[in-house]
C-alpha positions in Angstrom: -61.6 86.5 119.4 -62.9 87.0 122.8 -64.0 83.0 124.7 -66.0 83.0 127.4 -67.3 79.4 129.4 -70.4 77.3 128.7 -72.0 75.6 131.7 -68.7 72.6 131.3 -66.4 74.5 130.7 -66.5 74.5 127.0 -65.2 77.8 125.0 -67.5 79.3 123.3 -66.9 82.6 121.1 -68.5 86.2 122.5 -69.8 86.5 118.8 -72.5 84.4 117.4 -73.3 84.2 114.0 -77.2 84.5 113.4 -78.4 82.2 110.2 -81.3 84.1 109.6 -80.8 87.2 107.9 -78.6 85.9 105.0 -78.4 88.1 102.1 -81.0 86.9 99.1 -80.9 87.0 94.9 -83.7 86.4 93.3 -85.6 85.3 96.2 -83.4 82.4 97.6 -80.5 82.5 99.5 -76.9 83.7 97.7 -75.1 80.3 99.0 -71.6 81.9 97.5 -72.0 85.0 99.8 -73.4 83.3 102.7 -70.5 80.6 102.3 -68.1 83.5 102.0 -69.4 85.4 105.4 -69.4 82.0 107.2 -65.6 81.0 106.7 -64.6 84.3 107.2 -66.5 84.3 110.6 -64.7 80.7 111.5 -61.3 82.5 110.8 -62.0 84.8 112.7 -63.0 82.8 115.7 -66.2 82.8 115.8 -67.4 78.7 116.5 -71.0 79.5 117.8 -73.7 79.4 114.7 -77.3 80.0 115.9 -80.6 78.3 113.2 -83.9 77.1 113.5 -86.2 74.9 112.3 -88.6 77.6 110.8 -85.9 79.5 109.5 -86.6 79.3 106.0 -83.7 77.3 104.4 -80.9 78.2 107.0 -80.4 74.8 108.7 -79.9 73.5 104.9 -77.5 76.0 104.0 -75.3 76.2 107.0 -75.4 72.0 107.0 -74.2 72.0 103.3 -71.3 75.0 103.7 -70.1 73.2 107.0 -70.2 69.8 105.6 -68.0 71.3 101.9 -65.6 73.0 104.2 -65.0 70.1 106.6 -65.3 72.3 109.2 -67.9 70.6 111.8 -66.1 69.7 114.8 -64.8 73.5 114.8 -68.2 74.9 115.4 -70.8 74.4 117.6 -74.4 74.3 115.9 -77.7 75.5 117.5 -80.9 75.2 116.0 -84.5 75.1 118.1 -87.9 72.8 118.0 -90.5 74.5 117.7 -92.5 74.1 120.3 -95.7 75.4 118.9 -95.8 73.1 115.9 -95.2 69.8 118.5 -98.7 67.4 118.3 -97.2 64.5 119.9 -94.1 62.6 120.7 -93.8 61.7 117.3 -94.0 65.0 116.1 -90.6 64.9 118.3 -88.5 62.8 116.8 -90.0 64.2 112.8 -88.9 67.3 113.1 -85.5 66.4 114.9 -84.3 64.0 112.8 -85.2 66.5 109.7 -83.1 68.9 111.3 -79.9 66.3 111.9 -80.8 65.7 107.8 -80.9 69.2 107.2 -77.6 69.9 108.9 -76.2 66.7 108.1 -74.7 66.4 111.3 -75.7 63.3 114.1 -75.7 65.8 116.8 -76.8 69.4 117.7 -74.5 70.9 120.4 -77.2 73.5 121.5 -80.5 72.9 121.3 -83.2 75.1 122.3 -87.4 74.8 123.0 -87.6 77.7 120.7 -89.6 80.6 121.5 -91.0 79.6 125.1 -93.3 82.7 126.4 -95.3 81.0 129.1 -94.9 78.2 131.5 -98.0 76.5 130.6 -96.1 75.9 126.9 -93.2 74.0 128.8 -95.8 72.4 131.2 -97.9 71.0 127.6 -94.5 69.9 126.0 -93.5 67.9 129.4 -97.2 66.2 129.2 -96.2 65.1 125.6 -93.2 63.5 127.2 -90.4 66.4 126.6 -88.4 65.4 129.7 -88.0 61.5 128.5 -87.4 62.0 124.7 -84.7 65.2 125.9 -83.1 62.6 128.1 -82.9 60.2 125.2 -81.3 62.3 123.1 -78.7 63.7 125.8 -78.1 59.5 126.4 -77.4 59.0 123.1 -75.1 62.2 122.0 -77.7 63.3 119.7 -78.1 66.4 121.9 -75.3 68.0 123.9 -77.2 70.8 125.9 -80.7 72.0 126.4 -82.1 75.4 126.9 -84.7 77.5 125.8 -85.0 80.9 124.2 -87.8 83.6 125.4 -90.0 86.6 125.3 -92.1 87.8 127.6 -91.2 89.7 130.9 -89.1 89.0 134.0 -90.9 87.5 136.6 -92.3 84.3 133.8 -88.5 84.1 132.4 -87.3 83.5 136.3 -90.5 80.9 136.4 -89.1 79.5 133.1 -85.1 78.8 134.5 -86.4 77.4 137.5 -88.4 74.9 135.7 -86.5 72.6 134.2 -82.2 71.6 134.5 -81.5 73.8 131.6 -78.1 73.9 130.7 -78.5 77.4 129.1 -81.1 80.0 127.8 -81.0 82.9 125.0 -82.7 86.4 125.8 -83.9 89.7 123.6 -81.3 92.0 125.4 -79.8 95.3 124.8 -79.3 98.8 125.9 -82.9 99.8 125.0 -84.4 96.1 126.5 -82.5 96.9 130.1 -85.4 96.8 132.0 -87.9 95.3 129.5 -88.6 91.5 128.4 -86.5 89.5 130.7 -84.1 92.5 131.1 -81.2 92.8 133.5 -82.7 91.1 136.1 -83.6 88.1 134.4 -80.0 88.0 133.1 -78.7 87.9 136.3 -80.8 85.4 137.7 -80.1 83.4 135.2 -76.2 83.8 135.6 -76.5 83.2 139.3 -78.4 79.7 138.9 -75.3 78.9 136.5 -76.8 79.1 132.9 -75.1 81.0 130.3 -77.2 83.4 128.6 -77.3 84.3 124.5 -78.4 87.2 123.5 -80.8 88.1 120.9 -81.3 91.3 119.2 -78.8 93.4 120.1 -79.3 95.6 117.6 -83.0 95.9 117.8 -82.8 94.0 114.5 -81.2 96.9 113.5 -82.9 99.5 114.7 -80.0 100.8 117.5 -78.2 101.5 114.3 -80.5 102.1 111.1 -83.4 104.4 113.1 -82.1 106.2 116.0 -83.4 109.4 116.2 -80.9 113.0 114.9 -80.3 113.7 119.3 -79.0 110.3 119.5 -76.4 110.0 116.4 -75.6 113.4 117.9 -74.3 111.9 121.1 -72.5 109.3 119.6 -71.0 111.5 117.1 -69.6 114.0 119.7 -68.6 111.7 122.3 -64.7 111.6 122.8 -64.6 107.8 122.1 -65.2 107.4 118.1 -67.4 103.9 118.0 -70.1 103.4 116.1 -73.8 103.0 117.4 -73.3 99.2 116.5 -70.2 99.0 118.2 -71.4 100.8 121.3 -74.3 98.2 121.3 -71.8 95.0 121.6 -69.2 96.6 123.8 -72.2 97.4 126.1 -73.0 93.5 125.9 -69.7 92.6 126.1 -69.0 94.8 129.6 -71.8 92.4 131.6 -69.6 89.3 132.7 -73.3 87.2 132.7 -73.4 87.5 129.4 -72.2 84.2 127.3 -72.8 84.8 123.6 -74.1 87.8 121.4 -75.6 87.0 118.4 -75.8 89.1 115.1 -77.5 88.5 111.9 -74.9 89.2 110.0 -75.2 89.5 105.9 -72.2 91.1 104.7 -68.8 91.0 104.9 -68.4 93.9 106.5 -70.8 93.6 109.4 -68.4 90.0 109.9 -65.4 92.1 110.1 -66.3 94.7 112.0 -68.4 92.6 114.6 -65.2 90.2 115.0 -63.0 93.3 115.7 -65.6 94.2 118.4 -65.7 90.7 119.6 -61.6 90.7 119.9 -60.9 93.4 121.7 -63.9 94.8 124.1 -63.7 93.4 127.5 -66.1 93.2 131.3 -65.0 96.8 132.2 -64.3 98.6 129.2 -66.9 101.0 129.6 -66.1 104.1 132.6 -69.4 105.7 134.0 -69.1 108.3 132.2 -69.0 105.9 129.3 -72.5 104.8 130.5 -74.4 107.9 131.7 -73.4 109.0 127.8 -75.1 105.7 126.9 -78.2 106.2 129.5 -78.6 110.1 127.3 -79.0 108.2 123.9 -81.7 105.3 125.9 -83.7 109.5 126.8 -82.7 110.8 123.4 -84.9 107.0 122.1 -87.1 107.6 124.9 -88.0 111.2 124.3 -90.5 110.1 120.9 -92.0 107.2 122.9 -95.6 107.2 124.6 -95.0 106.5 128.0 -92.2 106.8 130.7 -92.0 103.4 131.9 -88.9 101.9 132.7 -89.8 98.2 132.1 -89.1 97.9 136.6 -92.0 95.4 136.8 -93.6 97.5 140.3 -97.2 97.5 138.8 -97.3 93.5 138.5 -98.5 91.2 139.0 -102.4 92.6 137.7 -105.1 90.6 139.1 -106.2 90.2 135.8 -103.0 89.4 134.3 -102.4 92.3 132.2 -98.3 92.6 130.9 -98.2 96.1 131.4 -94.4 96.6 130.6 -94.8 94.5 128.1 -97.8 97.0 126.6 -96.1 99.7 126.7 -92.7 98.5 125.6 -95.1 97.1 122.2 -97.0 100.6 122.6 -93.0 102.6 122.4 -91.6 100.7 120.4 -94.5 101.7 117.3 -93.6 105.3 117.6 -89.8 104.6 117.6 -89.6 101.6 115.1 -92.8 101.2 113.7 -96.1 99.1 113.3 -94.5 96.1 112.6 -92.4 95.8 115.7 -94.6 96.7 117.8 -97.4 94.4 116.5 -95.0 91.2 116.7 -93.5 92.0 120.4 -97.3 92.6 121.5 -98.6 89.5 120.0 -95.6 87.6 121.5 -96.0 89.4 124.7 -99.9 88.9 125.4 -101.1 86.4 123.0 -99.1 83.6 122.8 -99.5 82.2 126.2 -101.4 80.0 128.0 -103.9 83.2 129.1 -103.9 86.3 127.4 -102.1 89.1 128.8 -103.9 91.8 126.9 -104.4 95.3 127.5 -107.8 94.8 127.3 -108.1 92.6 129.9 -107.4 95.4 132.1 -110.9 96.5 134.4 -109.3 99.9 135.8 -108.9 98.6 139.6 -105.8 101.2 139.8 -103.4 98.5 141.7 -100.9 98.8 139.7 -101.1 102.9 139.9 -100.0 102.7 143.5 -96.8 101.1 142.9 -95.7 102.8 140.2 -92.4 105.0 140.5 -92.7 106.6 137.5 -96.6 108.0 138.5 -97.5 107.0 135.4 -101.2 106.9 134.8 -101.3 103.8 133.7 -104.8 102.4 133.3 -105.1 105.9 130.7 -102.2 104.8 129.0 -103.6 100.8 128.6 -106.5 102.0 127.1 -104.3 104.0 125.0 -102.4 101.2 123.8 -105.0 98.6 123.5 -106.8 101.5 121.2 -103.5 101.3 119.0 -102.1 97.8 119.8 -105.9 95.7 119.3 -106.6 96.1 115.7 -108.5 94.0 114.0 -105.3 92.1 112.8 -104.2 91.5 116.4 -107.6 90.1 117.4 -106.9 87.4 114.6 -103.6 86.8 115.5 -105.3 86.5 119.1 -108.0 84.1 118.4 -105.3 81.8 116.6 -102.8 81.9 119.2 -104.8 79.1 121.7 -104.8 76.9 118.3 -100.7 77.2 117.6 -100.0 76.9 121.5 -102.3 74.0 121.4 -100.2 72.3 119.0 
């Protein structure tokens, strides 16, 4: 297994283990199999293990295996408050403490504001007095480090970093996301104010594996090196130095196996140009049954009236390559959950944003395009109940 450095110094394993997508029997969660996957990912070297609070059952689960198997101080444990569900300082210490009961652990090692998308939710969590309780915690041991995990686009991830003393973040990133949510850019920016970055959905959530298009399995499948589109996806992670950890979902043996023989041998510099203009064919080959051209490069914001218009048309892509569902939740997540909506609709045709664009896309067409697929009556609900969750 491949180590790279925490913001101290500490050793932290390339692959993370995800504690979300364990396999299921009957409805609940098959303990023997998770259990199984878990200590084979420990033997394998892998001492990073990512939860959350709303994770149904995870925090449970993993707290239970890791206490039977004695294996705590091995591993390092993250799990995430949930911002959105925080009323009041008490609220605070509640859900905490349920978690330390849930893990049965006294400490977390990583601990994340889970799911930040705007500043204005980081400003309403520092009124409810964030920073003192956080510095409580750190006093005591009861939390290690502090960072936050996002979606959204660039320029409000650098806003987020620069907010706060975080001692690391976690990003959606990937060779599809390059230029999309906080992208490249934000991963460096990151790196260079010293956080470590864990990445999120590498795999689309599968999708860079279980929907790529017949032109795309095509290129992997002739290319001289023999990985597999998975594989390609983590040594593509694995060749950016500002990347910490990667996380995977993983729910079979298999996928533990295969991701830890990834993990142990790809290194910064694997890949050869060549290696990544074949890479930059299957990103077209995805491309090629999307909407619209945009390259996620951020030229056409900010809109005077706030419209995400990467973020649109990512959402607005991503339904013709992956499907309603995906789309829905990254546009909700993308314009809705936020202090001020960043809708399509919002948009009032002033053509700004036309001018900068390098792509010439017309993009006040392809908005209303969008908001005509994108604002269904189910995302106007979700809408007019995201002011009451980010409220809370």
């Amino acid at each position: 297994m491949n180590y790279r450095l925490d913001k101290y110094g500490n050793k932290l394993s390339v692959l993370g283990f995800g504690c979300m997508r364990f396999q299921t029997r009957m409805g609940k969660i098959d303990f023997d199999e998770a259990e199984r996957e878990i200590m084979a990912a420990i033997e394998g070297g892998v001492n990073y293990f990512d939860t959350a609070y709303i994770y149904p059952g995870s925090e449970a689960l993993i707290g239970e295996i890791f206490e039977r198997n004695n294996v705590r101080k091995k591993i390092n444990i993250a799990t995430k408050m949930p911002h959105y569900l925080v009323k009041s300082r008490e609220t605070l210490d509640k859900i905490f403490d349920e978690e330390l009961r849930r893990l049965r652990t006294d400490y977390v090692d990583y601990y994340f504001m889970h799911m930040l998308t705007d500043i204005s939710a980081w400003r309403r969590m520092c009124d409810l007095g964030v920073l003192e309780w956080l510095e409580e915690k750190k006093a005591s041991g009861a939390i290690r480090q502090v960072g936050f995990s996002y979606h959204g686009n660039t320029e409000m991830f650098c806003t987020l970093v620069d907010a706060y003393d975080w001692d690391f973040c976690m990003i959606q990133y990937n060779y599809m996301d390059e230029h999309s949510q906080a992208g490249r850019r934000g991963l460096q920016y990151a790196h260079q104010k010293g956080l470590p970055v864990m990445i999120m959905e590498p795999l689309r959530g599968g999708k860079l594996v279980s929907r790529l298009p017949s032109e795309a399995k095509k290129l992997f499948s002739d290319y001289k090196k023999q990985y597999t589109p998975a594989q390609w996806a983590f040594r593509w992670l694995y060749n950016q130095p500002e990347v910490t950890v990667v996380l995977s979902g993983m729910n079979t043996m298999e996928m533990v196996l295969d991701n830890i023989n990834t993990a142990s041998t790809a290194q910064v510099g694997d890949l050869t140009p060549e290696d990544e203009e074949m890479l930059q064919c299957v990103v077209r080959a995805i491309n090629s049954k999307m909407k619209v051209g945009c390259t996620g490069c951020g030229y056409c914001v900010p809109c005077p009236k706030k419209v995400d218009i990467p973020g649109t048309f990512a959402a607005y892509n991503r339904k013709y390559a992956e499907g309603w569902f995906p789309a829905m939740k990254e546009y909700v997540m993308c314009t809705a959950l936020r202090g001020d909506s960043t809708a399509a609709s919002n948009c009032i045709g002033c053509g700004k944003c036309e001018q900068h664009c390098p792509q010439n896309i017309p993009i006040r067409e392809k908005l209303r395009e969008a908001q005509k697929e994108l604002e269904t009556p189910i995302y106007k609900i979700a809408r007019k109940i995201a002011p009451l969750v980010t409220k809370f």
